[in-house]
Residue frames as a rotation matrix with the C-alpha (Angstrom) as fourth column:
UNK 1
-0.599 0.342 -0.724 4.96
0.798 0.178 -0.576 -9.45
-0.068 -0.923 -0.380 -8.77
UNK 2
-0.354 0.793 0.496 1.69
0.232 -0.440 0.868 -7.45
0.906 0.423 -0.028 -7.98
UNK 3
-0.872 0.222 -0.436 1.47
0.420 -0.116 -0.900 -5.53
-0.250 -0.968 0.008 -4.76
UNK 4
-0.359 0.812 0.461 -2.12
0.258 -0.389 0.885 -4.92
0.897 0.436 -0.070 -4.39
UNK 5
-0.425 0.392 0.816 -4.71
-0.641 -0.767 0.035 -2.72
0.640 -0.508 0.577 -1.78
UNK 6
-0.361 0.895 -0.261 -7.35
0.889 0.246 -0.385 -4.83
-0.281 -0.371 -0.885 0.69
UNK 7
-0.465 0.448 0.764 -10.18
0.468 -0.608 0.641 -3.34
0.751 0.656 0.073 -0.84
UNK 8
0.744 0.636 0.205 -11.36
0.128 -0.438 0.890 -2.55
0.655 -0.636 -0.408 2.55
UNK 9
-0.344 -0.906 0.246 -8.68
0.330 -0.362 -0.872 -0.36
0.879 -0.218 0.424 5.04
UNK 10
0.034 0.058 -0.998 -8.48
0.983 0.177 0.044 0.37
0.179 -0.983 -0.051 8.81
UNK 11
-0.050 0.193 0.980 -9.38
0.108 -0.974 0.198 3.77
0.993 0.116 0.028 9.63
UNK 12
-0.477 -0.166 -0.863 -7.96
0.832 0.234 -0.504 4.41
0.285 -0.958 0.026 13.04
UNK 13
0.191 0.729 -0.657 -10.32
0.954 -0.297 -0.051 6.51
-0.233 -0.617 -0.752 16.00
UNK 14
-0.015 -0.481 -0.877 -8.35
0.505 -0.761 0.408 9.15
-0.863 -0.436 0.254 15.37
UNK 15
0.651 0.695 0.306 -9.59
0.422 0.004 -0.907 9.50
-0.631 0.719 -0.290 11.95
UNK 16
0.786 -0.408 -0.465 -6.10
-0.538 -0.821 -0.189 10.43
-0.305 0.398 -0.865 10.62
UNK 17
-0.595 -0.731 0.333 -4.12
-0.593 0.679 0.432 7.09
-0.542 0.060 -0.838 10.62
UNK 18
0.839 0.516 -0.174 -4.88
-0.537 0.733 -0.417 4.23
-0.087 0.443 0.892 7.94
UNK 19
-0.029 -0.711 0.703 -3.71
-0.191 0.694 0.694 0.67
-0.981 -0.114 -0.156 8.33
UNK 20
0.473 0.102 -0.875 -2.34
-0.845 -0.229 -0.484 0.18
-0.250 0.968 -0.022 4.66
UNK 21
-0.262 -0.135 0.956 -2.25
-0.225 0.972 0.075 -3.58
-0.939 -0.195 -0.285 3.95
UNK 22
0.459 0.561 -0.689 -2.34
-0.886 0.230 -0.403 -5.75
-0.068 0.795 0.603 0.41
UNK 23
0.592 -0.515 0.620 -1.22
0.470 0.846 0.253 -8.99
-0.655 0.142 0.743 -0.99
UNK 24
-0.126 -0.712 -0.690 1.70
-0.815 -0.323 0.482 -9.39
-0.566 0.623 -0.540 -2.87
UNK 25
0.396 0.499 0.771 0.82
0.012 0.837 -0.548 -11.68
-0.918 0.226 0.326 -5.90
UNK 26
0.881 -0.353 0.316 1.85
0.463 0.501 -0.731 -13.72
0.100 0.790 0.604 -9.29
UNK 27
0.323 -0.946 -0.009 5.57
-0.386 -0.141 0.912 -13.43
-0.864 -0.291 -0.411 -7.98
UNK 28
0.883 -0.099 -0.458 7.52
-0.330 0.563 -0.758 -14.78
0.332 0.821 0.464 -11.17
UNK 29
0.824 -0.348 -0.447 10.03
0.372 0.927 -0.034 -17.18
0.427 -0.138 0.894 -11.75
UNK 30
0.151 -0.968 -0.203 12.87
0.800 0.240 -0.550 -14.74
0.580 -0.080 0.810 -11.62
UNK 31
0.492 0.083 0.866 12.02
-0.393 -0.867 0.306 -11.71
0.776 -0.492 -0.394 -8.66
UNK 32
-0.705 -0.519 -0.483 13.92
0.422 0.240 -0.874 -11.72
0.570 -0.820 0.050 -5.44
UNK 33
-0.665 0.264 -0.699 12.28
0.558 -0.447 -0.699 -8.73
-0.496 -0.855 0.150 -3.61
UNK 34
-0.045 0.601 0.798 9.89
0.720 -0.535 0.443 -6.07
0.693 0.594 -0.408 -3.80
UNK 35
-0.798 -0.076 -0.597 9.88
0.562 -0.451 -0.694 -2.55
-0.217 -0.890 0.402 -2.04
UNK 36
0.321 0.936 0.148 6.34
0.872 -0.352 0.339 -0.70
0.369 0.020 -0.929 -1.08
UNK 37
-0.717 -0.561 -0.413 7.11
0.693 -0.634 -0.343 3.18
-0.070 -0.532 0.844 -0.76
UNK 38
-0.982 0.099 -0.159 5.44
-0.168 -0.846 0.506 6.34
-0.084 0.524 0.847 -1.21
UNK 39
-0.648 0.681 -0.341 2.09
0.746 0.657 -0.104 5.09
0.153 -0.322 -0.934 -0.20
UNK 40
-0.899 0.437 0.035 -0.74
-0.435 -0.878 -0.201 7.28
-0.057 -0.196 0.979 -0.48
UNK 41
-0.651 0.732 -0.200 -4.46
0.736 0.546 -0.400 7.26
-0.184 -0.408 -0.894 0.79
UNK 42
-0.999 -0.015 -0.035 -6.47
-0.004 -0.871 0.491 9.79
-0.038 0.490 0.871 -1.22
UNK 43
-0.168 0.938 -0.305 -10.11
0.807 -0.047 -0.588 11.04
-0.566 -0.345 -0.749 0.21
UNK 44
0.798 0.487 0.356 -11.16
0.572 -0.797 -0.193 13.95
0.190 0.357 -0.915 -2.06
UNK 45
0.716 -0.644 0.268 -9.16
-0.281 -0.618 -0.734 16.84
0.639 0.450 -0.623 -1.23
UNK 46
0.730 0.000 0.683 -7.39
-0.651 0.305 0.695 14.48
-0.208 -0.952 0.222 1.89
UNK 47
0.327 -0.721 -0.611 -3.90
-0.141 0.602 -0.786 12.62
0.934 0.343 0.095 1.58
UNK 48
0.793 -0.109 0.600 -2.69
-0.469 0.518 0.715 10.19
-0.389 -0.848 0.360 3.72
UNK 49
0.664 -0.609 -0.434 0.96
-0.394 0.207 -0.895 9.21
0.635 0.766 -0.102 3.38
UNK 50
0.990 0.050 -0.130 3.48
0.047 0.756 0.652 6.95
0.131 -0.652 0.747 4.51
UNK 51
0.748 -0.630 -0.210 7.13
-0.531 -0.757 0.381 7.75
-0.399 -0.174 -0.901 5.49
UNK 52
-0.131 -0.925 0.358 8.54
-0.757 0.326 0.566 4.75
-0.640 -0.196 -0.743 5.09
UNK 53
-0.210 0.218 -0.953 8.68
-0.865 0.413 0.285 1.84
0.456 0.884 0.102 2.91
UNK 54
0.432 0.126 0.893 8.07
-0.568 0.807 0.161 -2.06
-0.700 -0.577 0.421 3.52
UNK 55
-0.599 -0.680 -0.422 10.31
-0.798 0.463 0.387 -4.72
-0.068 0.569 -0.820 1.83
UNK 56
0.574 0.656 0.490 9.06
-0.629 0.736 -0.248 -7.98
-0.524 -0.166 0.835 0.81
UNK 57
-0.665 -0.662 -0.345 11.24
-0.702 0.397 0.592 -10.79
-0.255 0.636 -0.729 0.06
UNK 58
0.471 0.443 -0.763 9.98
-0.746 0.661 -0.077 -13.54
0.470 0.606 0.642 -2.69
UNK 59
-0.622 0.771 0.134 7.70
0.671 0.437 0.599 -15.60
0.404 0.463 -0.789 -1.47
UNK 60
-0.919 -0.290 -0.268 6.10
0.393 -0.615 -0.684 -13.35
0.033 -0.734 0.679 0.41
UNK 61
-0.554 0.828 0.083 2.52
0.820 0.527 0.223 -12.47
0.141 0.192 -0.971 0.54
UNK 62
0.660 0.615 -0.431 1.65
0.700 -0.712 0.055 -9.25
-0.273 -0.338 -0.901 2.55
UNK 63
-0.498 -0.798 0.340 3.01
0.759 -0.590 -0.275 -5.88
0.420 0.121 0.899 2.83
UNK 64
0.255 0.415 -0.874 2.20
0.940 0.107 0.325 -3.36
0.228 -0.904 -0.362 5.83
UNK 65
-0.666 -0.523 0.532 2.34
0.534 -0.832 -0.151 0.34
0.521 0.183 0.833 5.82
UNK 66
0.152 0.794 -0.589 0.50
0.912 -0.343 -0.227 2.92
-0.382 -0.503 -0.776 8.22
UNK 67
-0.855 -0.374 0.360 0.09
0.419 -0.906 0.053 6.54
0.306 0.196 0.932 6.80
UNK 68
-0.092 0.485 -0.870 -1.13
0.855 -0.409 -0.318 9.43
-0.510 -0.773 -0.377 8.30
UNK 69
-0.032 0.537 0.843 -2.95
0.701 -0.589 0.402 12.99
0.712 0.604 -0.358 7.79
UNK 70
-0.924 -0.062 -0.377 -2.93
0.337 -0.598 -0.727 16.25
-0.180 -0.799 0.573 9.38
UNK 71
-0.369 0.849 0.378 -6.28
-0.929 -0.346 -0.132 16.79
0.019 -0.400 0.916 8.65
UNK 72
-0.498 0.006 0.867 -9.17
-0.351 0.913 -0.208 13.58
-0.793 -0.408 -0.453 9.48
UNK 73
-0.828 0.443 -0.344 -10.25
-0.230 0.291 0.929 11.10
0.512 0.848 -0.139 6.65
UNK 74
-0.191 0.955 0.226 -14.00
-0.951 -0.124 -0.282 9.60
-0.241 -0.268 0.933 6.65
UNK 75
-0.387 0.065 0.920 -15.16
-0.023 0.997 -0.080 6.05
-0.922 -0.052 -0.384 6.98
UNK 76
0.428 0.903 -0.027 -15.74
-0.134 0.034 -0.990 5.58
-0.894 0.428 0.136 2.95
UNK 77
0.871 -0.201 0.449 -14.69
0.491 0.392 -0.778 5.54
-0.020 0.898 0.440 -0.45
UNK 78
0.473 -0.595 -0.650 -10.72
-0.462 -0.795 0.393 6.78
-0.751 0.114 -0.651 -1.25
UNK 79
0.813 -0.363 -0.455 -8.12
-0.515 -0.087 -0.853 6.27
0.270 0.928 -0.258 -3.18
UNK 80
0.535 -0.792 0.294 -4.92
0.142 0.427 0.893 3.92
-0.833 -0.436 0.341 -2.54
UNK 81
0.866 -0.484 0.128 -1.38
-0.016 -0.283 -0.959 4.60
0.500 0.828 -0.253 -4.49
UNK 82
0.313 -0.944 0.106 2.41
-0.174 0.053 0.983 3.19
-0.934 -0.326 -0.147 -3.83
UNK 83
0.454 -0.526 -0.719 5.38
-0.878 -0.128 -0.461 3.16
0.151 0.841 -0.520 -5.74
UNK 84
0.832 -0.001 0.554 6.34
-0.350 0.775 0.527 0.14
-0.430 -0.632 0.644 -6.32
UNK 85
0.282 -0.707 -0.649 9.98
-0.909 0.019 -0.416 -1.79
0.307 0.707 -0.637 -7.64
UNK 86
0.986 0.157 0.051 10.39
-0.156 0.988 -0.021 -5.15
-0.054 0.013 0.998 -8.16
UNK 87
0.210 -0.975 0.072 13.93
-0.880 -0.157 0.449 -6.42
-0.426 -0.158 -0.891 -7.69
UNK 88
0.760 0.296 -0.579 14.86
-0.524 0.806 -0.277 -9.59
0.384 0.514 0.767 -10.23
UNK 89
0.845 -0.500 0.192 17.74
0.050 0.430 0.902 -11.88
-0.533 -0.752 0.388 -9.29
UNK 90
0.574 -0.476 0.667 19.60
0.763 0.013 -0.647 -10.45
0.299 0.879 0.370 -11.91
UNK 91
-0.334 -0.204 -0.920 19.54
0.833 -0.520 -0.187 -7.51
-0.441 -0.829 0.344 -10.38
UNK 92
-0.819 0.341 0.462 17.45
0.280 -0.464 0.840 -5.36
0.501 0.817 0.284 -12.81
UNK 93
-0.493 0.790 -0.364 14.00
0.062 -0.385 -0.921 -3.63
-0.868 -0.477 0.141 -11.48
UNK 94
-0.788 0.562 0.253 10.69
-0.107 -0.529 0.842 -2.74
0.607 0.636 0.477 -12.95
UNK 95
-0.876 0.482 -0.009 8.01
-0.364 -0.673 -0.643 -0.72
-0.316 -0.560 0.765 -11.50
UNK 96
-0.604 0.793 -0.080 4.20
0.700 0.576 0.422 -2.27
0.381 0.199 -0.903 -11.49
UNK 97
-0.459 0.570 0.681 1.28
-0.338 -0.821 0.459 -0.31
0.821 -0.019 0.570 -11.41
UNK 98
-0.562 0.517 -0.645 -0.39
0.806 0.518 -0.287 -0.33
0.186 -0.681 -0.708 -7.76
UNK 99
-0.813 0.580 -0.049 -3.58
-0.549 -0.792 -0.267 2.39
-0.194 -0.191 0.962 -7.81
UNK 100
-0.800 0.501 -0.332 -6.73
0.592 0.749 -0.296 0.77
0.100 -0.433 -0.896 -6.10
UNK 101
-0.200 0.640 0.742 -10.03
-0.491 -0.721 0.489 2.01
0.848 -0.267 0.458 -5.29
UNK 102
-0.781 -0.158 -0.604 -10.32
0.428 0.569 -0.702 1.07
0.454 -0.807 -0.377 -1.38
UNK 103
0.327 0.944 0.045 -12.97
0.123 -0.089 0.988 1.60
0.937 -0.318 -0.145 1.27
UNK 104
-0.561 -0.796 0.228 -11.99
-0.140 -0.180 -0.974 2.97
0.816 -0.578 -0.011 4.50
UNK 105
0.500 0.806 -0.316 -13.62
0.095 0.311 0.945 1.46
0.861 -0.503 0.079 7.73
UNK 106
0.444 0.083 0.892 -13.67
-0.756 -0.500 0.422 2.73
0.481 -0.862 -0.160 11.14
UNK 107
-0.571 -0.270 -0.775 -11.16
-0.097 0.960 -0.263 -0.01
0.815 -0.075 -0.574 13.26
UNK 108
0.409 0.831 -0.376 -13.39
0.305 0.264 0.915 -1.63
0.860 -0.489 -0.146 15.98
């Protein structure tokens, strides 16, 4: 499995929250789950992070994290990064790379 970014991210009014949202794709034959932690949103010298994690059981599709900043990001290019771990039905793990270049956009 392959948890990936939307290349384009909610930037909330408050210019310090981003809705962090991707698919979860090419599940194989033998995964069960997948957890999304450790979520970062990286503007220049700006980090947006997420406390918590989001589970996804196989089949699943999305995966849904908000993280936040004490100082405010800008409607534009940034950086996305989570840790991801893939749970087989064996019970064994392995860790896929998920670092995106995303676009952050102002929510209506």
């Amino acid at each position: 499995m392959n948890a990936l970014f939307n290349k384009k991210l909610s930037l909330k009014s408050d210019r310090r929250n981003v809705a962090a949202r991707g698919p979860c794709i090419d599940w194989q034959v033998d995964d069960a789950s997948a957890v999304i932690e450790n979520v970062r949103i990286t503007q220049g010298s700006v980090t947006a992070t997420s406390p918590g994690s989001a589970t996804v059981l196989k089949p699943g599709d999305v995966w849904a994290l908000d993280v936040s900043s004490s100082s405010q990001l800008t409607p534009g290019p940034a950086d996305g990064h989570a840790a991801v771990t893939v749970t087989k039905t064996d019970g064994t793990h392995y860790h896929p790379l998920c670092y995106y270049d995303v676009k952050l956009q102002l929510s209506p």
